[in-house]
C-alpha positions as CSV (number, residue, x, y, z in Angstrom):
1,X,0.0,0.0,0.0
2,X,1.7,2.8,-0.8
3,X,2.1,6.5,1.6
4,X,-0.7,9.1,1.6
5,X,1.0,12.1,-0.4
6,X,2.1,14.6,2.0
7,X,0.6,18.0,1.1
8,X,-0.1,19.6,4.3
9,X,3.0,20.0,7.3
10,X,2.2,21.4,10.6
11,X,6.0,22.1,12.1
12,X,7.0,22.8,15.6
13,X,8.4,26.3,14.7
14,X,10.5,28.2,17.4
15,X,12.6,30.3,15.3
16,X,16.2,29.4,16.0
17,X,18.7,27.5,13.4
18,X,16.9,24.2,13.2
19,X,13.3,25.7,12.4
20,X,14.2,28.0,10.5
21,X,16.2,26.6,7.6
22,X,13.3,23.3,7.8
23,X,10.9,25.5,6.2
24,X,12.6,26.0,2.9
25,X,13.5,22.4,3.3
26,X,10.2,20.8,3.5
27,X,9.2,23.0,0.6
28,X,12.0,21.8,-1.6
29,X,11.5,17.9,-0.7
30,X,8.1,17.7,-0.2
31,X,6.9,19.9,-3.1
32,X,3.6,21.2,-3.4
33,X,3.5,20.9,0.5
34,X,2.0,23.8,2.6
35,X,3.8,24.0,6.0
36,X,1.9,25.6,9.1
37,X,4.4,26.8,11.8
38,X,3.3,26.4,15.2
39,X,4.8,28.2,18.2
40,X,4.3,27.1,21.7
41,X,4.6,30.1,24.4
42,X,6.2,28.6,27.3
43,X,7.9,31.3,28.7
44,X,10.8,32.3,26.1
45,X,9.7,35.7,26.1
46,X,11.8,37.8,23.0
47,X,12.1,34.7,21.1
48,X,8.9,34.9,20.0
49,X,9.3,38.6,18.4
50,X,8.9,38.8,15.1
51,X,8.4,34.9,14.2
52,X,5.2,35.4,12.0
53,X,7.2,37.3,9.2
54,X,10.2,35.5,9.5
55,X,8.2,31.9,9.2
56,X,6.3,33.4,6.0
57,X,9.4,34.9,4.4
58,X,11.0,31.2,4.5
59,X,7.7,29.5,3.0
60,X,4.9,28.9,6.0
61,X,1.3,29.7,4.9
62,X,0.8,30.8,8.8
63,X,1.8,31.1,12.0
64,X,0.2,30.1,15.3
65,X,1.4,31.3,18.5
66,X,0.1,29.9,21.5
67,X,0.1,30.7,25.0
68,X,0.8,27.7,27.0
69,X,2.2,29.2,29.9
70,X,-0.9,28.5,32.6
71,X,-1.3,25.2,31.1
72,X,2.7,24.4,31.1
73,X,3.3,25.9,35.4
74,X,0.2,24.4,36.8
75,X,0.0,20.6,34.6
76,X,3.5,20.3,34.1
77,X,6.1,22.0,36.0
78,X,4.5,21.9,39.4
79,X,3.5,18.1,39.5
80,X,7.2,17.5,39.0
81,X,8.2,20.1,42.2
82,X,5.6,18.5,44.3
83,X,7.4,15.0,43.1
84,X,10.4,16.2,43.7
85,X,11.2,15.1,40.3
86,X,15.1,15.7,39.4
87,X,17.1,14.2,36.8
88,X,21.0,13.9,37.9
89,X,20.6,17.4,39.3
90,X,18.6,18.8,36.5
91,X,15.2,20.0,37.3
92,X,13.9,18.9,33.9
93,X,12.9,22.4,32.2
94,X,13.3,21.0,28.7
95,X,12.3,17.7,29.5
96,X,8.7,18.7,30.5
97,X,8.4,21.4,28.0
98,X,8.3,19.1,24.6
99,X,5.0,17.0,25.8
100,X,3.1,20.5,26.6
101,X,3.9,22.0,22.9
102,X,3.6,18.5,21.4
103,X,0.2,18.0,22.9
104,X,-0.8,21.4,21.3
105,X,0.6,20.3,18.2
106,X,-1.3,17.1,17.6
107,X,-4.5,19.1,18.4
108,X,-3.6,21.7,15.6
109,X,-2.5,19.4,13.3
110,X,-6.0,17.8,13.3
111,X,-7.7,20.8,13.4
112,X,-6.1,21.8,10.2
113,X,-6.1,18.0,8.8
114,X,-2.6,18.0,8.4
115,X,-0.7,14.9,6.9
116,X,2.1,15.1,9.2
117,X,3.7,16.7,12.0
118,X,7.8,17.9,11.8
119,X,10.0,18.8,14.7
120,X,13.8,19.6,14.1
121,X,15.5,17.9,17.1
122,X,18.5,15.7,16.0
123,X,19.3,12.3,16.0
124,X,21.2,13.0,19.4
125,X,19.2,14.5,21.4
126,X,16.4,13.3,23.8
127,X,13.7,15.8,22.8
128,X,13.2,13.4,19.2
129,X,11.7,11.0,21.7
130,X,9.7,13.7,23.8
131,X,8.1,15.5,21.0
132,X,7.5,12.1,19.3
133,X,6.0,9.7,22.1
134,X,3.4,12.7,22.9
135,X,2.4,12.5,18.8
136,X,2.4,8.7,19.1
137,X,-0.1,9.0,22.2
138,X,-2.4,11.5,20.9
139,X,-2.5,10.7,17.1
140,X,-0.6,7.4,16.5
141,X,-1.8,7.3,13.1
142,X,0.1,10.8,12.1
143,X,3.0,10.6,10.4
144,X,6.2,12.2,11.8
145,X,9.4,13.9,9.8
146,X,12.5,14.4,11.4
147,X,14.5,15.9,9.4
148,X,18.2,16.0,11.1
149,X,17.6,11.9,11.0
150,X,16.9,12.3,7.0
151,X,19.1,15.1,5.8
152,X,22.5,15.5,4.7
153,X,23.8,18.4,6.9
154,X,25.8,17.2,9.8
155,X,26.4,20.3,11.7
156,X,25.3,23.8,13.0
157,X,28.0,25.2,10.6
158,X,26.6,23.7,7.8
159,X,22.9,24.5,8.9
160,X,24.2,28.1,9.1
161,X,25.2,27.6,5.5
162,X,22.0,26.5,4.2
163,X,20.6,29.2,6.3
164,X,22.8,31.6,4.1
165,X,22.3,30.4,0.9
166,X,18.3,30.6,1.5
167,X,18.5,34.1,2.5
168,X,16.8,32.6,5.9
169,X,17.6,35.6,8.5
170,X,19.4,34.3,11.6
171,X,20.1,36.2,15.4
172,X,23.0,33.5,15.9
173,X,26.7,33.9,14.6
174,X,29.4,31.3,14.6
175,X,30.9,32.9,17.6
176,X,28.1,32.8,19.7
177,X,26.2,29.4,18.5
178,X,25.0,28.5,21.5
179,X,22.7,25.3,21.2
180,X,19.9,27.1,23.9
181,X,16.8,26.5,25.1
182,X,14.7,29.2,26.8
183,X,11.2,28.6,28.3
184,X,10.0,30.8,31.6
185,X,11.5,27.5,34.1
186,X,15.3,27.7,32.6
187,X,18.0,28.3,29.9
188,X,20.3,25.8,28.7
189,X,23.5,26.5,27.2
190,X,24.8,23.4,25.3
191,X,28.1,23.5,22.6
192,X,30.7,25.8,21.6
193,X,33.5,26.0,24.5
194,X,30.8,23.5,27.0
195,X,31.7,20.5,24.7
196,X,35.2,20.2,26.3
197,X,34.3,19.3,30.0
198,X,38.1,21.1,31.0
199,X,36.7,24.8,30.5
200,X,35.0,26.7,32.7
201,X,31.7,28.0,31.8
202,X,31.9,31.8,31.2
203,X,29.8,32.8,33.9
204,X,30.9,36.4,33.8
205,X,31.8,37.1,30.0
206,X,28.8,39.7,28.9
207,X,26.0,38.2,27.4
208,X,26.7,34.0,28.5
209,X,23.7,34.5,31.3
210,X,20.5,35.4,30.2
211,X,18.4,35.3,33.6
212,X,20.7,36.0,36.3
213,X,24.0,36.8,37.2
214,X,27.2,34.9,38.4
215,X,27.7,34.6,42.2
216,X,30.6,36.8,42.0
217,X,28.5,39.6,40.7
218,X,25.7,38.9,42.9
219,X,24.7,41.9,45.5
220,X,27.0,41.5,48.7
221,X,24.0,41.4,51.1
222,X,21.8,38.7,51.9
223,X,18.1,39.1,51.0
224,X,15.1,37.0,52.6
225,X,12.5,35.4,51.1
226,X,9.4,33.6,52.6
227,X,6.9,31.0,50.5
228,X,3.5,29.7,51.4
229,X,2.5,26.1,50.0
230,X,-1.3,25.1,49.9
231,X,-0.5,20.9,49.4
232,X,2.5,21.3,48.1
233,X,1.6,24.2,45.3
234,X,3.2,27.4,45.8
235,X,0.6,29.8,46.6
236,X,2.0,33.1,47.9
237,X,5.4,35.1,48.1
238,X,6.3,37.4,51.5
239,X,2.2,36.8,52.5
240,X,1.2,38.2,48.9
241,X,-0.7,35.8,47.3
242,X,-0.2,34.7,43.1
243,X,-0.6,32.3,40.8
244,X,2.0,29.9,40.8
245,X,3.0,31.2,37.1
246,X,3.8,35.1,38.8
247,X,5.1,33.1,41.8
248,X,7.8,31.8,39.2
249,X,8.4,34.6,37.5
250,X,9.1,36.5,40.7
251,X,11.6,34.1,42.0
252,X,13.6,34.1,38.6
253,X,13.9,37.7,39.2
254,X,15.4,37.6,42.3
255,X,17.1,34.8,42.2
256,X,18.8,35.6,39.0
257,X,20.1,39.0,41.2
258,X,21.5,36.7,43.9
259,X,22.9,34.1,41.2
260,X,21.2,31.3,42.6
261,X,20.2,28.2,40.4
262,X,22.8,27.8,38.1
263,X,24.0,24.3,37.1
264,X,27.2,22.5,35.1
265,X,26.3,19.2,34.8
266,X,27.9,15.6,32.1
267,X,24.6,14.1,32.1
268,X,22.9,10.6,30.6
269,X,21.0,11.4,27.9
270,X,18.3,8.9,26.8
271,X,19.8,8.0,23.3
272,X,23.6,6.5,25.9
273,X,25.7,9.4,25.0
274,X,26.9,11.6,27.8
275,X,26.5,15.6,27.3
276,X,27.6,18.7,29.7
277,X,25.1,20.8,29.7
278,X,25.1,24.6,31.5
279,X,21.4,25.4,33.1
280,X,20.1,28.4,34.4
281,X,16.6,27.9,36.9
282,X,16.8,30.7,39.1
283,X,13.1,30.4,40.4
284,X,12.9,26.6,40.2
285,X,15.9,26.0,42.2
286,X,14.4,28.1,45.1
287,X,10.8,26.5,45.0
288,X,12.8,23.1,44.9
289,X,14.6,24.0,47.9
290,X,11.7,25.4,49.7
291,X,9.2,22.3,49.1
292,X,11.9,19.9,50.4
293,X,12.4,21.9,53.4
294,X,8.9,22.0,54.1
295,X,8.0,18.2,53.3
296,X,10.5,17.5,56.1
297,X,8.2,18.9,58.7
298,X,4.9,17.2,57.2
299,X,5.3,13.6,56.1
300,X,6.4,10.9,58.4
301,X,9.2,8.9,57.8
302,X,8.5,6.3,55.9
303,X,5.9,8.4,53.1
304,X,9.5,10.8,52.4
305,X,11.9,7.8,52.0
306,X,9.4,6.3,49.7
307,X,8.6,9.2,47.8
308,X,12.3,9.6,47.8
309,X,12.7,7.0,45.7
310,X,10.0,7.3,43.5
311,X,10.9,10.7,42.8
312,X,13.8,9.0,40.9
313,X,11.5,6.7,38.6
314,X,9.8,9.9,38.1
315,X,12.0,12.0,36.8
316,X,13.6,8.9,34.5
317,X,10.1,9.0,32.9
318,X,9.6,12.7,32.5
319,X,13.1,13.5,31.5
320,X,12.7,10.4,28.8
321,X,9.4,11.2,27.4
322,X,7.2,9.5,28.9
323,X,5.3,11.4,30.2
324,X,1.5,10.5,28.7
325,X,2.1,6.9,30.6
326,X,0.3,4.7,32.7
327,X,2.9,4.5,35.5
328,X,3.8,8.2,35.4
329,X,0.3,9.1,35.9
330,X,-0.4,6.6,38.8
331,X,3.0,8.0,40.5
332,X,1.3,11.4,39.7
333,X,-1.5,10.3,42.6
334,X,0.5,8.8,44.8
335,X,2.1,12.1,45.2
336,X,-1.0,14.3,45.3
337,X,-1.9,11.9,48.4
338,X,1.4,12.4,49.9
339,X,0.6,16.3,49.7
340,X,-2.6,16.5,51.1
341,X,-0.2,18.0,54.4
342,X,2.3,19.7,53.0
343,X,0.9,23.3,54.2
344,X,3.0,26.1,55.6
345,X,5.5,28.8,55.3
346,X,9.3,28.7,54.3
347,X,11.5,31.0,55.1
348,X,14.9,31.1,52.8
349,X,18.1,33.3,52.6
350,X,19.6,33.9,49.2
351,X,23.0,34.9,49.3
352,X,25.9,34.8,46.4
353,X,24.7,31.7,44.7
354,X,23.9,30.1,47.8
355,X,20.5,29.5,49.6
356,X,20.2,29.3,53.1
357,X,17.3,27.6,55.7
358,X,15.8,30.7,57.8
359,X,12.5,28.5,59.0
360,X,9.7,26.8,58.7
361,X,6.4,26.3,60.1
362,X,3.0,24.3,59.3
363,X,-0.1,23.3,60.7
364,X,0.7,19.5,60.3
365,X,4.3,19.8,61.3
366,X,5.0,16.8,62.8
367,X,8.5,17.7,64.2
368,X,7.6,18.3,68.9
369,X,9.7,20.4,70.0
370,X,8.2,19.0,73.3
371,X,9.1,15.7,72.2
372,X,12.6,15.9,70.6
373,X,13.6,18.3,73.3
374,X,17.4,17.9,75.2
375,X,15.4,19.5,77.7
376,X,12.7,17.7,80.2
377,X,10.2,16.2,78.2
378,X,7.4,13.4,78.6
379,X,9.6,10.9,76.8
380,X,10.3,8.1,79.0
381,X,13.9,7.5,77.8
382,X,13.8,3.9,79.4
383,X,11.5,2.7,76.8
384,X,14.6,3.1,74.5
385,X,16.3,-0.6,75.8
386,X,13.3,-2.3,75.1
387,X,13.1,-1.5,71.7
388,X,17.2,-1.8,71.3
389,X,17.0,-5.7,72.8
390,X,14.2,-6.5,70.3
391,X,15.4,-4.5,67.4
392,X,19.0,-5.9,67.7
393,X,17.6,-9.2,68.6
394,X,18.4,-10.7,64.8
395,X,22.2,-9.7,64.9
396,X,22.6,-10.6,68.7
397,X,20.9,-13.8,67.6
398,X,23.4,-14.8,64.6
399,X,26.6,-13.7,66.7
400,X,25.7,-16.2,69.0
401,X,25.3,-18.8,66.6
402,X,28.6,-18.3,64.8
403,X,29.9,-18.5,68.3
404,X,29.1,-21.0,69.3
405,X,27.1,-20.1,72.1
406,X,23.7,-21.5,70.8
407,X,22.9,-24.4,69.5
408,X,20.0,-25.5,67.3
């Protein structure tokens, strides 16, 4: 049987040196084709200026833009803080980006009865699978094209050529070709200088960070901050209450002045290849901190060792795509359960890069200072043997065996 013709493309469009140069080449290998860019607003904020022309200079019929931002905070980026979802240190602001703009993709693609959907992440990279395990789950009939998997370029010098020869208007130069990513969680900064793992990153050369500033540069006084959490949602900065979207944007402001959040990290990507990566999240890495501090007060011991460990298997599944699954979804309400308590304030100092515990209190705390006291207390400390004799009773039980000092 042989393939529908493709005459209709809807692309995942954001502008940069992939995107931009696929336009003229879908138009030139899939002639006839009409090719519908499709923006998705998560936060990159100046990225988005000027898109529309630029997409129909280079051959799109249209452009959509679409804010995603409400939809990406509150079903995507705080189910992973309540988690406590992290991938090797990385808190995951690419990784559960791609299903948010993919899910919007699928639903424009049918809208507009497209033929196939086209992304242009490379063979190398994990967001291929992202992008393309959210198509297969909401349209597993649509055909996908990838075009760094099909084409002949092999670099982001030579896409800069084609760019050239197409007359396709570029913001990057060779100097300064960054591979980044920018949504309103984080910035990456990948290649260039990065891809040898001796240098440095050049946190204080002009222009490197985007959202914040090194630690070096940072003001030379402390500054405090306190959060409120309404089971385990942000709800409210210094007793002001806002959504958890302005909550977000707020913390990326000040702690981009303080030069908190930024990361330099060799991780695993999904495809086996290790990559070093640069990652600015301001915001994130202070909500992070504050959620953790404040789950130690309200779940008992054994709900935050478990939940420990799941947070792993979450952020495997996130940070691989997997997102729209069975298991990520179930982990999804075992956590909602587990913050049905977590309720209170958080009190944090942000100083040069660093952020510092300044208190915590909750309703549901279940941390006595009667209890845990060195002063007098209620605790019968004589109960303590009891439980030592039977809880050590195993070990005391096996040393006398392979002592000989009890038989059979």
């Amino acid at each position: 049987m042989s393939e529908k013709p493709i005459k209709k493309i809807v692309l995942a469009y954001s502008g940069g040196l992939d995107t931009s140069i696929i336009i003229p080449w879908l138009k030139e290998n899939y002639p006839g084709c009409e090719v519908i860019a499709v923006s998705g607003n998560v936060g990159q904020g100046d990225e988005l200026e000027g898109l529309e022309e630029k997409a129909k200079k280079t051959g799109a019929s249209k452009l959509y833009v679409e804010d995603l931002t409400d939809e990406y905070v509150n079903d995507f980026i705080i189910p992973c803080l309540k988690a406590g979802a992290i991938y090797e240190d990385y808190l995951l602001g690419t990784s559960h980006a791609r299903p948010c703009i993919a899910k919007r993709l699928v639903e424009i693609a049918k809208a507009e009865g497209a033929d196939a959907i086209c992304h242009g992440c490379t063979g190398k990279g994990n967001d291929q699978v992202r992008f393309e395990l959210t198509i297969k789950h909401f349209a597993p009939e649509m055909k996908i094209i990838a075009p760094w998997r099909i084409w002949n370029i092999k670099s982001r010098e030579e896409e800069i050529d084609y760019a050239e020869a197409h007359n396709v208007p570029l913001k990057i130069n060779r100097e300064t070709n960054y591979s980044k990513d920018k949504n309103l969680w984080h910035l990456s900064h990948e290649g260039l200088d990065l891809e040898d793992t001796g240098n440095e990153p050049q946190y204080n050369k002009p222009g490197f960070l985007e959202m914040g500033v090194s630690p070096e540069q940072a003001p030379d006084e402390a500054e405090y901050v306190t959060l409120h959490f309404e089971k385990g949602v942000p709800t409210a900065i210094d007793g002001q209450a806002m959504s958890a979207k302005e909550i977000i944007y707020r913390l990326n402001a000040l702690g981009g002045k303080h030069g908190i959040g930024l990361l330099d990290i060799v991780e695993n990507r999904l495809v086996g290849m290790k990559c070093r990566g640069v990652y600015e999240t301001p915001g994130g890495t202070i909500l992070y901190r504050a959620h953790e501090y404040l789950e130690t007060l309200c779940l008992d011991k054994m709900t935050m060792h478990k939940k420990q460990e799941l947070a792993v298997t979450y952020a495997e599944l996130v940070y691989n795509g997997q997102w729209f699954t069975p298991l990520r979804e179930a982990l999804a309400a075992f956590v909602d359960k587990t913050q049905e308590t977590v309720t209170g304030d958080v009190k944090l100092k942000l100083y040069k890069g660093n952020i510092i515990k300044a208190g915590a209190w909750s309703e549901y705390s279940l941390y006595s200072e009667q209890i845990a006291t060195f002063g007098e207390s209620d605790y019968n400390q004589k109960d303590a043997e009891g439980f030592i004799n039977l809880y050590g009773l195993p070990i005391k039980v096996k040393a006398m065996v392979d002592q000989g000092l009890l038989k059979g």
